[in-house]
C-alpha positions as CSV (number, residue, x, y, z in Angstrom):
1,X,0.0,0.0,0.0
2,X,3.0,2.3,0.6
3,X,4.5,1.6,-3.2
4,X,0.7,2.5,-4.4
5,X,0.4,6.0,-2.5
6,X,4.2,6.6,-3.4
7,X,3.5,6.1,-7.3
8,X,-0.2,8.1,-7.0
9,X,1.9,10.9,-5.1
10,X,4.4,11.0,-7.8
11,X,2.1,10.4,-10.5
12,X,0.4,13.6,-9.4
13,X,3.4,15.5,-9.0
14,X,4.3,14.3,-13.3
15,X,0.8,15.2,-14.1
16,X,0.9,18.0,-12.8
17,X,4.3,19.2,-14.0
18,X,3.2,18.7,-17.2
19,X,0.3,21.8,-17.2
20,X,2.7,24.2,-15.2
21,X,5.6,23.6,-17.7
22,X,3.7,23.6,-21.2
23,X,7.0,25.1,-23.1
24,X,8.0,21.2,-22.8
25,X,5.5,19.8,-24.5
26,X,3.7,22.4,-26.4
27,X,6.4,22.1,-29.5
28,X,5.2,19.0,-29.8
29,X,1.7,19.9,-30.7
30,X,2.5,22.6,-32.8
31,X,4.8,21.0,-35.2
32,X,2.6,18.0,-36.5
33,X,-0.4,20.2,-36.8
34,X,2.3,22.5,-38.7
35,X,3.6,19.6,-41.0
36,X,0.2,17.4,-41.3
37,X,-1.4,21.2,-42.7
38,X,1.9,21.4,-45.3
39,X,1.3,18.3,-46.1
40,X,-1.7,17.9,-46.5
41,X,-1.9,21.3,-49.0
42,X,1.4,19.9,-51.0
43,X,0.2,16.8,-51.5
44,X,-4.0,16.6,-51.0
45,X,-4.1,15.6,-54.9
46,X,-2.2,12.3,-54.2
47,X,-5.1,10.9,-52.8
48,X,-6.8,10.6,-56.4
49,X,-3.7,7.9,-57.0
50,X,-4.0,4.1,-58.4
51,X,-3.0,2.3,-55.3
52,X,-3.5,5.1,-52.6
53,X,-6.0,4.5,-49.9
54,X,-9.5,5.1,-50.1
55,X,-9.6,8.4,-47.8
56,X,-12.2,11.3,-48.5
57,X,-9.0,13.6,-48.2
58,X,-5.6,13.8,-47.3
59,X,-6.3,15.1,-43.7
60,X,-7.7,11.8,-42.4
61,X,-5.2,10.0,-44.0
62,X,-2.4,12.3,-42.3
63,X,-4.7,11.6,-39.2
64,X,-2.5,8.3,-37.7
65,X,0.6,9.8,-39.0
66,X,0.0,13.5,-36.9
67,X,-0.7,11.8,-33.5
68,X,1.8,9.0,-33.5
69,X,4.6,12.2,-34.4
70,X,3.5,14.5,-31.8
71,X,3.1,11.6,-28.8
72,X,6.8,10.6,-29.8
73,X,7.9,13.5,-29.5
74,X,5.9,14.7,-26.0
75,X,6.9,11.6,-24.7
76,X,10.6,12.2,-24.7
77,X,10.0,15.5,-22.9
78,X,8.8,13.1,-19.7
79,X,12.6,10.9,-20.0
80,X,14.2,14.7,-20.1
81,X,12.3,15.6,-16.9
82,X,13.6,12.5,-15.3
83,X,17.4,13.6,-16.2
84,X,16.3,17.0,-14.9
85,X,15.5,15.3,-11.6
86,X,19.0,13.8,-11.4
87,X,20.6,16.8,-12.6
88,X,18.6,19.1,-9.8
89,X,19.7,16.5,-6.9
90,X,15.7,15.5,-6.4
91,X,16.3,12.0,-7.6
92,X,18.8,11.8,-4.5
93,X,16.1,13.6,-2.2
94,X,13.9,10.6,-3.5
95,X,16.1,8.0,-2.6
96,X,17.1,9.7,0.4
97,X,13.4,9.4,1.8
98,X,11.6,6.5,2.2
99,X,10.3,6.6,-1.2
100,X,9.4,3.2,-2.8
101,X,12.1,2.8,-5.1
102,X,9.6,1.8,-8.2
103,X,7.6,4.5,-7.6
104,X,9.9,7.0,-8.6
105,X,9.9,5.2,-12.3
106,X,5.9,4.5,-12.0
107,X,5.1,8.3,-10.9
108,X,6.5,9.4,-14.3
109,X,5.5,6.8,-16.6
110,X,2.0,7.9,-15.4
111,X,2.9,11.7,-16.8
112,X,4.1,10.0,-19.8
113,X,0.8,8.0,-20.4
114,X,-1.5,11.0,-19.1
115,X,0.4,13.5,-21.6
116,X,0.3,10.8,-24.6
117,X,-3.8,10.2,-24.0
118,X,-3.7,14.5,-24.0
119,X,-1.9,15.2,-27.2
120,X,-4.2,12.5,-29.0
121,X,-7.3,14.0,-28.2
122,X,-6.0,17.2,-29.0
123,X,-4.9,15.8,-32.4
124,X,-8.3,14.3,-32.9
125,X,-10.3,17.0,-32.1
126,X,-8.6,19.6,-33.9
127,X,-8.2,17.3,-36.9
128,X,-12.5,16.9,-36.6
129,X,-12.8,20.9,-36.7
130,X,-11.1,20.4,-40.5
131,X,-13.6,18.1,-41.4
132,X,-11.7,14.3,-40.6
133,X,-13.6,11.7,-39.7
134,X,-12.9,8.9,-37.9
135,X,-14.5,5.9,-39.7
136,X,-15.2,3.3,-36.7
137,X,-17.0,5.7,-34.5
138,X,-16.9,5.7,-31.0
139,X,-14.9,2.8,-30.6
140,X,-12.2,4.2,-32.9
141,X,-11.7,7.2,-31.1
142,X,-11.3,5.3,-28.2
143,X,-9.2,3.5,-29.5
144,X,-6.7,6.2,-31.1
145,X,-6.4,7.6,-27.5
146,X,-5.5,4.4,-26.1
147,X,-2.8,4.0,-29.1
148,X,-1.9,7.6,-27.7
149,X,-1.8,6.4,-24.1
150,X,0.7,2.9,-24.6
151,X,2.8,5.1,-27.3
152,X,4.1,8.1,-24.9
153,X,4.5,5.3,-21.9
154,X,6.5,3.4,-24.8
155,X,9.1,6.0,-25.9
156,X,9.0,7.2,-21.8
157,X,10.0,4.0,-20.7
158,X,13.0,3.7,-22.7
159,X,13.8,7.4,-22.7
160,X,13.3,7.1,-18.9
161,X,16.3,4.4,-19.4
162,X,18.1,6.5,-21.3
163,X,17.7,9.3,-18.8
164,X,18.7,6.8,-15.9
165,X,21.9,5.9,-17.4
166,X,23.4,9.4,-18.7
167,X,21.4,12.0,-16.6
168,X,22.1,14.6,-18.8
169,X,18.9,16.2,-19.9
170,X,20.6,17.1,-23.1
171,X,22.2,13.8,-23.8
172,X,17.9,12.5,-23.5
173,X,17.1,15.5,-26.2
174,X,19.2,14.5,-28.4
175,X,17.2,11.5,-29.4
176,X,14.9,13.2,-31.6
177,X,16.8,13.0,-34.5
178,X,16.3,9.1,-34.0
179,X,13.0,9.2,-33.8
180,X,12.3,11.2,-36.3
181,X,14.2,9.3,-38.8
182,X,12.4,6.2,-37.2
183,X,8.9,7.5,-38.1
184,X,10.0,9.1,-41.4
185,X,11.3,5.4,-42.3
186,X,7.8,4.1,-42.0
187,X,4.5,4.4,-43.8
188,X,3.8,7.3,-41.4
189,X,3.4,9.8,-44.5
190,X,2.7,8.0,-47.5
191,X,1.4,4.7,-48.3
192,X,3.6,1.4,-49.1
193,X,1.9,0.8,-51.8
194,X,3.2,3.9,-53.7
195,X,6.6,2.7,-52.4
196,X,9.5,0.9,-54.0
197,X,12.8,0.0,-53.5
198,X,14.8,-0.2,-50.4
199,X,12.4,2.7,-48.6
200,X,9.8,0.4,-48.9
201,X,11.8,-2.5,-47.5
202,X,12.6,-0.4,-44.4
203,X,9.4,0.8,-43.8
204,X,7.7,-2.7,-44.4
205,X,9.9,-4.3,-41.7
206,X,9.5,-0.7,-39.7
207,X,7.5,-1.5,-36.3
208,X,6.3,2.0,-36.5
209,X,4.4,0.9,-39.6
210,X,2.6,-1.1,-38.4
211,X,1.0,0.6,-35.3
212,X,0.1,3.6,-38.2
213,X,-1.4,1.5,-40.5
214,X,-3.3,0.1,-37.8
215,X,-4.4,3.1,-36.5
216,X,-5.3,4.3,-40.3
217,X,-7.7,1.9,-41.1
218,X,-9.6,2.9,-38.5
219,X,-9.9,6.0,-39.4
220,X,-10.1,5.2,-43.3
221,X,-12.1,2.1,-43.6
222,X,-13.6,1.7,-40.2
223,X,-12.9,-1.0,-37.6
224,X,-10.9,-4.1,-37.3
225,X,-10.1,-6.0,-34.3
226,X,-6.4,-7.2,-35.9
227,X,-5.8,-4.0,-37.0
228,X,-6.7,-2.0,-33.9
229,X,-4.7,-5.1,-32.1
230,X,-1.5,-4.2,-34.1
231,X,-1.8,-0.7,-33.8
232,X,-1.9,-0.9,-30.0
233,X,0.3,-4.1,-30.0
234,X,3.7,-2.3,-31.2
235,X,3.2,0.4,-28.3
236,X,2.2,-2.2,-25.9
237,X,5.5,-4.2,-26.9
238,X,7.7,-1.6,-26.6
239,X,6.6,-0.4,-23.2
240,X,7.4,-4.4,-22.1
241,X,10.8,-4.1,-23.1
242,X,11.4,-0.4,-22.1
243,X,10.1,-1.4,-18.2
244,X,13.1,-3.8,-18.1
245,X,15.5,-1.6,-19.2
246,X,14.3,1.8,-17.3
247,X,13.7,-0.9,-13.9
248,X,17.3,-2.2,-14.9
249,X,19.1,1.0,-15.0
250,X,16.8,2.5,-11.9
251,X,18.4,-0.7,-9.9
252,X,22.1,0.7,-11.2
253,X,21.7,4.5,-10.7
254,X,20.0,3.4,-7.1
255,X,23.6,1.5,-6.2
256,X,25.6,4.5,-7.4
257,X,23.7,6.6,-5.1
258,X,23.6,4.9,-1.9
């Protein structure tokens, strides 16, 4: 019961850290609504394409694309704000106290999912105002959020690794590049089927691709328990893998501290 109120308490302290400091995530927002609008007015014509997905315009089909882009990206800002925590000396106050240890891991995974489940219904509803639509209904939208949600505790948990190991706030920051290049490498901003060569073989084999296709046909065709499955699958996988890592490097920076 101690472990639970330590990770509520911290989760608290993320969530709200996350209102009072918008500057970190507010980037985030604006850039994907920047480059789904340029895309969408550069390219709304390649919709009428043999081979390109049935969408009523460009805008839903940049839809997946914009909210998997800007939860990356606000996700990462929740690893930084771990390194800042080192950096500061609160991470030693933490373990100083008598703080449950996976709490202090827990407390901003639960900023990282509460910001991800944000910045998708932000996307979506902004995205609406323009006229998208999101073709399996209720469920869908659910759905997208929940993609939101596991995708931002994804990147968090191995950003909070990351942050654990190095503790240099910039050192964390300087993965964007990386994921970046990871989502451009997919089939995040144009369809595989209008792909060739080696691009396509990355982004075929690209995780990535998969959660955005799955998330696209939702909001293209309508729904699809595999496809809403894959699309929340990937995330889901990622955060598995990330928990070891962030809980294995939490267990190291803990020994170098006491």
């Amino acid at each position: 019961m101690s472990a639970a109120a330590h990770s509520v308490a911290l989760s608290k302290r993320s969530i709200l850290g996350i209102f009072r400091q918008p500057q970190m995530w507010v980037p985030s927002m604006f850039f994907p609504l920047f480059f789904a609008a340029l895309n969408t007015a550069a390219l709304g014509r390649s919709t009428s394409l043999p081979g390109f997905p049935e969408a009523d315009s460009f805008l839903d089909f940049m839809l997946a694309a914009t909210i998997a882009q800007g939860v990356l990206f606000g996700g990462l800002s929740q690893a930084s704000e771990i390194a800042q925590d080192i950096e500061n000396g609160f991470f030693e106050r933490l373990v100083a106290a008598p703080t449950a240890r996976t709490a202090i891991l827990l407390g901003r995974l639960a900023g990282s999912a509460a910001l991800g489940t944000l910045m998708a219904a932000l996307f979506i509803v902004v995205f609406t105002l323009f006229g998208a639509e999101v073709k399996a209904g209720p469920a869908g939208y659910a759905w997208l959020l929940l993609v939101g949600m596991f995708l931002s505790t994804a990147i968090g948990s191995v950003g909070a690794a990351f942050a654990l190991r190095i503790g240099v706030v910039e050192a964390v920051q300087s993965v964007f590049p990386v994921l970046f290049i990871s989502l451009f490498l997919s089939s995040a901003f144009f369809p595989l089927t209008l792909m060739n060569g080696w691009f396509k073989a990355v982004a075929s084999g690209n995780p990535l691709s998969w959660m955005v296709d799955g998330m696209r046909h939702l909001v293209l065709e309508g729904w699809s328990t595999s496809e809403a499955l894959a699309a929340a699958g990937v995330p889901a996988v990622i955060t598995a893998l990330g928990l070891v890592l962030s809980l294995r490097q939490l267990q190291r920076r803990l020994a170098v501290a006491a």
